[in-house]
N, C-alpha and C positions, 0 to 999 in steps of 0.2 A: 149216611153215617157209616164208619167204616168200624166192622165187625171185628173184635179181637180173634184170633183163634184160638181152638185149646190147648191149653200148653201141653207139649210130650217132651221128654226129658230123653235128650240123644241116646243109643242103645248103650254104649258102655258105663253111660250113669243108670240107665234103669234096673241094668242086672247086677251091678258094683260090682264088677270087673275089679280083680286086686290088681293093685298098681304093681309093674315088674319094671327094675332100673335096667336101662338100656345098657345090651352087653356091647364091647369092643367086638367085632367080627374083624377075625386077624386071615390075611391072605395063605393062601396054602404056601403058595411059595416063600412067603417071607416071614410064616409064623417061626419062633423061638430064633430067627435068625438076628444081632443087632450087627453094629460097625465090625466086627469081628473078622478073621479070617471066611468064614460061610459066607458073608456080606460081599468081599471083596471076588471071592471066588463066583459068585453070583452075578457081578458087576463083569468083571472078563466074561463070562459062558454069553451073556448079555451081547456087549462089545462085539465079539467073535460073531452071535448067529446073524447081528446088523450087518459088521463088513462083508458075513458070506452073501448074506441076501443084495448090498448094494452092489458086490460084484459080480453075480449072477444076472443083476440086472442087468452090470454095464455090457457084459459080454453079453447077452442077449442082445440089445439094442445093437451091439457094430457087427453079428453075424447078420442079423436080417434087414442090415442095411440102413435103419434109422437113425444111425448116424455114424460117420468116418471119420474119426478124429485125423487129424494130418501130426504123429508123435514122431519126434526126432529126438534124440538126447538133448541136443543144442536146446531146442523148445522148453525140454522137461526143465534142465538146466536153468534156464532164464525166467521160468513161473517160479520154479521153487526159491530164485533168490532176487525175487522181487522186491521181498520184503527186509533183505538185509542188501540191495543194492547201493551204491553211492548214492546221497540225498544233493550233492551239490553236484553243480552243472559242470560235464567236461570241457578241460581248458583245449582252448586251441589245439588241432593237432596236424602234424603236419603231413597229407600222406607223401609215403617213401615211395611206394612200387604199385604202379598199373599196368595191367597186361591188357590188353585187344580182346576184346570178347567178339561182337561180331556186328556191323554197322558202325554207326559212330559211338557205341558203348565200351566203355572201356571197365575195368570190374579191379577193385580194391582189396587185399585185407582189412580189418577195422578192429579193436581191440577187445578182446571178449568180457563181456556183462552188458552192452548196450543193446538195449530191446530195440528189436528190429520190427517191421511191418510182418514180419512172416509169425511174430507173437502176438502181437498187437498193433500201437503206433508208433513212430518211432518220434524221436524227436531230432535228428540227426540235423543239423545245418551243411550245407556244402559251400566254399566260401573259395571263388578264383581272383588271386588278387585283393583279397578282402574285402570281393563284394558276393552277395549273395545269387545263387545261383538257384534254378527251380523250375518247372514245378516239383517239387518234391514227393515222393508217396507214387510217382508214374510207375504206367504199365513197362513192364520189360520190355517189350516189344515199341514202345513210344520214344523209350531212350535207344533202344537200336536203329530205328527207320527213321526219326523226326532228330533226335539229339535236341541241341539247342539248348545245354544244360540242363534239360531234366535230368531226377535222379531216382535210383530206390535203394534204401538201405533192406538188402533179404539178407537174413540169415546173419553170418561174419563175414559178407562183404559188401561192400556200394559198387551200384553199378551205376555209373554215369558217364556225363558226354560235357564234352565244352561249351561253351557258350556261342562258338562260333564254328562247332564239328571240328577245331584240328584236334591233333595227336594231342593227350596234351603230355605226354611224355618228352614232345619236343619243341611245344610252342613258347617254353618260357617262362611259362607262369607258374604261380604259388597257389596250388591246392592247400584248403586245411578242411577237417571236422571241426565243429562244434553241437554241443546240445542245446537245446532250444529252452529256456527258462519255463 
């Protein structure tokens, strides 16, 4: 049979404790402060000690080598208007002027806001005769020594080769751009 215990009655009932209504504990920093000018000026002092702290951090990290960002204006330029970039796909285009770069590479202007592989990826088509030409995304070095029509869009300009290594400055044919849906 199982034995009752004696009953004890928890300490703050045995001594009757008077009941005290729970205070607001108000922060030091933010007591008597509300949406106010104090608020706002609290909000910037805020803001300010974050951005100095995360850039403190970024320059720590690229002096001791953990990491090297590769920043160009062109770069900066083309992140920051990513998000107000053209949403529809460019038309046809047709290039005007190739110069010799060195091997079978020949190197392009290309119209400025098209994200290139030196940002990210590009979508760039290369189109001789209006057929597709490729691989696309190659090494620099692939489209100088192999050609073959590879290509790379860096930077603002395409470097690529014909499909068959000529000139094509003089083979006749119809280069164009396109983006890639």
């Amino acid at each position: 049979m199982i034995s009752a215990a004696p009953s004890v009655a928890p300490r703050a009932f045995r001594y009757n404790a008077p009941f005290e209504e729970p205070v607001e504990k108000k922060s030091l920093v933010t007591s008597g402060l509300s949406d106010g000018p104090g608020r706002r000026a609290l909000d910037l002092l805020s803001f300010a000690a974050v951005s100095a702290y995360l850039g403190g951090l970024l320059a720590f990290l690229i002096v001791s080598g953990r990491l090297s960002p590769s920043l160009s204006l062109r770069g900066v330029a083309a992140t920051a208007m990513r998000g107000v970039r053209r949403r529809r796909p460019l038309k046809k285009r047709r290039l005007r002027t190739a110069r010799p770069e060195r091997g079978f590479c020949y190197s392009a202007p290309l119209p400025w806001g098209l994200e290139s592989d030196q940002e990210g990826r590009s979508r760039l088509q290369l189109l001789e005769d209006g057929a597709s030409l490729g691989p696309a995304h190659a090494l620099h070095d692939t489209v100088r020594d192999h050609g073959r029509g590879a290509f790379s869009h860096w930077g603002g300009s395409l470097l690529f080769s014909s499909s068959d290594n000529s000139d094509p400055r003089k083979n006749g044919r119809i280069y164009q751009i396109a983006e890639e849906l």
